[in-house]
N, C-alpha and C positions, 0 to 999 in steps of 0.2 A: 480644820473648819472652825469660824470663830466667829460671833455674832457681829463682828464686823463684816467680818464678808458675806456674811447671810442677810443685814439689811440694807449696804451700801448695792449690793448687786442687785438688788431692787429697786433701787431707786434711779443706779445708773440704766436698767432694762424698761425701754418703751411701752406702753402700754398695746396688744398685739391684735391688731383689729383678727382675731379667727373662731374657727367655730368650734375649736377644741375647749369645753369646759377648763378641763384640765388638762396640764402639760404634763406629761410623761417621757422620762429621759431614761434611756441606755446606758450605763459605763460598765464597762470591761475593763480588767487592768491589763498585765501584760505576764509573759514567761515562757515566749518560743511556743516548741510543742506543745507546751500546758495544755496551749488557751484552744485546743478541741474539745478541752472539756466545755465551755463554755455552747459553743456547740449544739452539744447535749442536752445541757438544760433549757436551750431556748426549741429545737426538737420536739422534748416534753412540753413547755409552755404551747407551743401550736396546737398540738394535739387536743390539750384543756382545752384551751380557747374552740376551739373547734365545738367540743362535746358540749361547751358551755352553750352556744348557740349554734345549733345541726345546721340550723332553716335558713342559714341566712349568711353571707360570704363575707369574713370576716376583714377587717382592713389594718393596717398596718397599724400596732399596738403600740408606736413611739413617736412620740415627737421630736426628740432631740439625740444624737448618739453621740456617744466622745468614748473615745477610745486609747489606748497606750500603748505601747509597742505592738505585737500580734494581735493586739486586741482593737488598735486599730486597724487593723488588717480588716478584721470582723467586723468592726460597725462602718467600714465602708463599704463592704461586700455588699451588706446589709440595705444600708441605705441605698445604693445603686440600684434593689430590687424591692425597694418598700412600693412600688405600684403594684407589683402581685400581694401585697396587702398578707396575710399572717404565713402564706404560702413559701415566703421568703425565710422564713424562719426554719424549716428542717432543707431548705436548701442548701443554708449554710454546711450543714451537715453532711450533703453532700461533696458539699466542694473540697471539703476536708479530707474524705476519702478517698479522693482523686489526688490527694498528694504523697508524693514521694520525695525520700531525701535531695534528691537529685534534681528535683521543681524546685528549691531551695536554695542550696549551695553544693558547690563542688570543692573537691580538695584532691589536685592533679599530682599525686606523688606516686615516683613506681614503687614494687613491688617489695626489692631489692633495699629501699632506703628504710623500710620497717623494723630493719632487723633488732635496733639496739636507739639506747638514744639518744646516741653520737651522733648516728645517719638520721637519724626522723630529725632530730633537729636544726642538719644541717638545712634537711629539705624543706621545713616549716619553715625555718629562714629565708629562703628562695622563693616562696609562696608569699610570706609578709610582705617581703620585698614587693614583687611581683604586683598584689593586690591589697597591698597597706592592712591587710587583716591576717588570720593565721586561716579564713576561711574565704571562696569565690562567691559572695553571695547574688552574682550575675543574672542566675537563672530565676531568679525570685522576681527581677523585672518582667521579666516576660511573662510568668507565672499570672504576673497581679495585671497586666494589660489584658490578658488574655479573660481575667475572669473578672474584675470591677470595670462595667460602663459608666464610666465617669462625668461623660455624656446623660447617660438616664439619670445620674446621682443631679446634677441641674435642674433638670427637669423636674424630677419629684420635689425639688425643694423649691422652685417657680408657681411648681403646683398647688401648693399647699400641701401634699402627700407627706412632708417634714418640714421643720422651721429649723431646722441646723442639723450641723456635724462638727465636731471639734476633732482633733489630733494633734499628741502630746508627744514635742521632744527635749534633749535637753543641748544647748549650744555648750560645744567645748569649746568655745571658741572665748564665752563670758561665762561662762556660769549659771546661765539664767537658764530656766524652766521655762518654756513657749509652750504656749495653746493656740496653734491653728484655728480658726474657724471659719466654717461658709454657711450662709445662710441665706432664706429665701427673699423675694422684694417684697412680701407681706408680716417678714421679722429682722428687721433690720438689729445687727448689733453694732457696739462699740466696744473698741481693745480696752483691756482695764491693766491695770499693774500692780503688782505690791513686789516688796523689797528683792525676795528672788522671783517672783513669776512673774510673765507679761501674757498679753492675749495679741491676735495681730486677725485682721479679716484678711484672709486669703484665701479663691480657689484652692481648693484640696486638689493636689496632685499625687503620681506615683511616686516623684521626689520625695512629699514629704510621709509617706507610707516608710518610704526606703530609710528615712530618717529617723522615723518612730521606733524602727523594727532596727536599728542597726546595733545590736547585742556588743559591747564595748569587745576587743581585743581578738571577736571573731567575725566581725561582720566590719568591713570600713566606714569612715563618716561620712554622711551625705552634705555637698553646698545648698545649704539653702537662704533665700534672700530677706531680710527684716531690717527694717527700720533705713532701708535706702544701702543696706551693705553686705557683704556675704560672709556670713559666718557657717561654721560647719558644728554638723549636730550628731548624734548619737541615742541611742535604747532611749525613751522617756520615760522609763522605770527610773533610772536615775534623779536625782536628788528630786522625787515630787513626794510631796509630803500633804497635799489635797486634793487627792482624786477626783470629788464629787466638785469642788469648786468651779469648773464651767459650766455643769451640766446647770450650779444653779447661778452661775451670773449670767447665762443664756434663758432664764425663767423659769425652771423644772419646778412643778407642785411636786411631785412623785418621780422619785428616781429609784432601778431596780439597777443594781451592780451584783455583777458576777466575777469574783477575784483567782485565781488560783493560788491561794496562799498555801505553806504548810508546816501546818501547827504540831504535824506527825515528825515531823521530820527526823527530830532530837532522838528519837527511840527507836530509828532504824540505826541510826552511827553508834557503833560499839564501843566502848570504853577500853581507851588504849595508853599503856604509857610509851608509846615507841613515839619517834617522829614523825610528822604526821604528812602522809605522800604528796604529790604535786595534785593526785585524784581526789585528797581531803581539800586540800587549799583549794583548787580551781572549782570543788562544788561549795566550798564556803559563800568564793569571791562571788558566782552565781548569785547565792541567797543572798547576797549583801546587795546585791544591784538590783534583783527584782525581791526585794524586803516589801511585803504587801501592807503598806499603810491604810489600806481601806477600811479592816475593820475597827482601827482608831477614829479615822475620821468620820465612820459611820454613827459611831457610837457619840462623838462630839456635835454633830447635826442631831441627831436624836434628842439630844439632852437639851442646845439649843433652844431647838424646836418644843421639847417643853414645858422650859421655861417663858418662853414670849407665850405659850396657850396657856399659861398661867397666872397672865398680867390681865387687868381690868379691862373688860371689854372695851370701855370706852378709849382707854391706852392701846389696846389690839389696833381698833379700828383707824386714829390716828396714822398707823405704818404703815407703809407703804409695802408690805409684805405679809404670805403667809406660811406657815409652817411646811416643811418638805417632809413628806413621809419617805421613809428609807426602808426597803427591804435589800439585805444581802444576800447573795448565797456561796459558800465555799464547798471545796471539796472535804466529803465525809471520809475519804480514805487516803492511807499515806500513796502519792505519787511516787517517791521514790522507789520504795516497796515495789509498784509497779512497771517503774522504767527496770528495776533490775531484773523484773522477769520478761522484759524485752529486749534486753542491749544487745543480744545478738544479731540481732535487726536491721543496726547499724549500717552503714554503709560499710563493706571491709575496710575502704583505705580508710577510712574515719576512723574505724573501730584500730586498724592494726597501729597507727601511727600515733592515737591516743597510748594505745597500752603502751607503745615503744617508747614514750617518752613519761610513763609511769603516770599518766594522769587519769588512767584508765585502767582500777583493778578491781576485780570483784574475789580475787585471792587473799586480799588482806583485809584486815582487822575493819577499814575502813569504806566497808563497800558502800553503804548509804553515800557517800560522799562521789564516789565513782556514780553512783547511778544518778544523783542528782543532776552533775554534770551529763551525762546522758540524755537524761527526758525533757534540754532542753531541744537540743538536738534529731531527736528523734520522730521526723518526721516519716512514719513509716505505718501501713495500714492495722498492724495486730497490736500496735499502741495508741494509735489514732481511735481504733474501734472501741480500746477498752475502755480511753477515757470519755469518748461522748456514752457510753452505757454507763458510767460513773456521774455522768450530768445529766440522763436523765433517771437514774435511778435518784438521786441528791433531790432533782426536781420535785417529782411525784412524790417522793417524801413531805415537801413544804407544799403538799397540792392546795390543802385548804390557805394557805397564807399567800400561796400566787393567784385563789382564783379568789378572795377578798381583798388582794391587792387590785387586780386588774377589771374582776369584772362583780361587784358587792351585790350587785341588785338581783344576781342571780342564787344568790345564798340563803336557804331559810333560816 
């Protein structure tokens, strides 16, 4: 985040005839199963809000959601139900517990090919083949038709009920970082660019859900259409290095981001001189792809932000911008830690056909690394539960900072 794009995005962003004081924006980042945690905290935040005012039917607490791989997922869930107003908020949480690995992806290998990993390999080869990934992430379309109205998600944003949505992928096809977005006919936007990232107005589709969410080497690349030609995309974890950036060249005063970063990580993986399994590399490669830059950027917007509210009033008022207050929240506990007291969880063919090909061990030295790669995967209820009770315990921790973030006038 860079005081360029902090006052250029204001100047390019129309002035928005609505009745929202302030614009409050959503960002979620991304990291498969993680992002239940996120869930969680938003869960707890309903609850506040609730308590914060009993008497009276709370309304959708965002104006703007932008989301990154699974986290798109989430804030379009989300916005599809932002007319039930803060009630949408522990639905999510719902919905989450309705899944299974198996509403996710599938991976069709018999029984017989686990044995060793000669056969897993050959048959994960057959599967690549098959469906251009080492995973069927097929049933995740259906999944996501079935539970975002895409249809309502128009509506609310026709309504005024939200002034946008963004979703982030990244094209293998150039290189570039894309930011989807749709928005209402009472917030009109325009695509902006800088050297690696572009923005483009597009109906939000399952396509580009499937796009955001497609985990490189296990999920295939989705086609989708920009700038008049088809390029194919992938996870938008990948190379975005400003999270918060559409939320604020879409107008956000206040943006709340919820990451799954983990800063625990380093201290579950054991100190080993052996070489390090296909289970350390492929939870490395993980972390390397969903490497959470948010709370850099977070911290860069902060600073930003206080330096222009430390320029001469009569220089403030000049700009054509005002400072973005940023609250984040992460997880306070190591997830790894966690997935490995779940991996049994796993799907068997997942779980046996990992281990078969040693990418999968909780026997050696380097089990942090096994279970990372795990918990992206693990889409499964006694991991899914712990991490949203991890979002909103994290939550209710930061109560007094979410409820003078969202709601001040209620604070003595």
């Amino acid at each position: 985040m860079s005081l360029d794009t902090l006052i250029t995005s204001s100047l390019l962003t129309p002035a928005k005839p609505t009745a929202h004081r302030e614009t409050t924006a959503l960002v979620l980042m991304g990291g498969g199963a993680r992002t239940a945690y996120q869930a969680g905290v938003l869960k707890a935040l309903a609850a506040m809000l609730r308590r914060a005012a009993p008497d009276k039917r709370q309304a959708f607490p965002f104006q703007l959601m932008v989301g990154t791989s699974a986290g798109a997922l989430n804030v379009t869930y989300l916005a599809s139900q932002a007319d039930k107003g803060v009630d949408a908020l522990p639905n999510l949480a719902e919905f989450w517990q309705t899944l299974r690995s198996e509403r996710v992806y599938q991976l069709d290998t018999p029984t017989w090919a686990r044995t060793s990993k000669l056969i897993a390999g050959w048959a994960l080869s057959r599967q690549v083949k098959q469906h251009r990934a080492l995973l069927d992430n097929t049933p995740l379309v259906n999944t996501l038709h079935n539970a975002i109205d895409l249809t309502q998600l128009e509506t609310n944003l026709n309504k005024g009920v939200l002034d946008g949505v963004a979703v982030t992928a990244s094209s293998y096809s150039t290189g570039v970082h894309w930011t989807f977005c749709q928005t209402g006919a009472s917030h009109p936007g325009e695509p902006w660019g800088r050297p690696d990232r572009r923005a483009d107005m597009q109906p939000i589709t399952i396509e580009h859900l499937m796009a955001s969410a497609a985990i490189p080497f296990l999920f295939r690349a989705v086609p989708l259409w920009v700038n008049g030609r088809k390029e194919f995309f992938g996870d938008g974890s990948m190379r975005q290095s400003s999270p918060l950036s559409p939320a604020i060249h879409l107008g956000a005063h206040k943006i709340l981001a919820i990451g799954v970063g983990q800063p625990q990580r380093a201290g579950l993986v054991r100190q080993s001189e052996d070489e390090p399994t296909a289970g350390t590399i492929a939870g490395h490669a993980m972390a390397s792809v969903f490497n959470d830059t948010l709370q850099t950027d977070v911290e860069q917007a902060q600073r930003v932000s206080r330096t222009l509210q430390s320029l001469p009033p009569r220089l403030t008022e000049a700009l054509p911008y005002q400072p973005v207050e940023v609250l984040s929240i992460q997880p306070s506990e190591s997830m790894d830690e966690l997935a490995l007291r779940h991996v049994g969880t796993l799907p068997a063919s997942t779980r046996d056909m990992l281990v078969g090909l040693g990418a999968l061990s909780t026997t050696r030295g380097t089990v942090g690394s096994a279970a990372a790669l795990a918990s992206y995967l693990l889409f499964e209820p006694p991991f899914v539960r712990a991490l949203i009770s991890m979002g909103e315990f994290d939550a209710n921790v930061r109560r007094d900072e979410l409820l003078a973030f969202f709601c001040p006038d209620t604070l003595g």
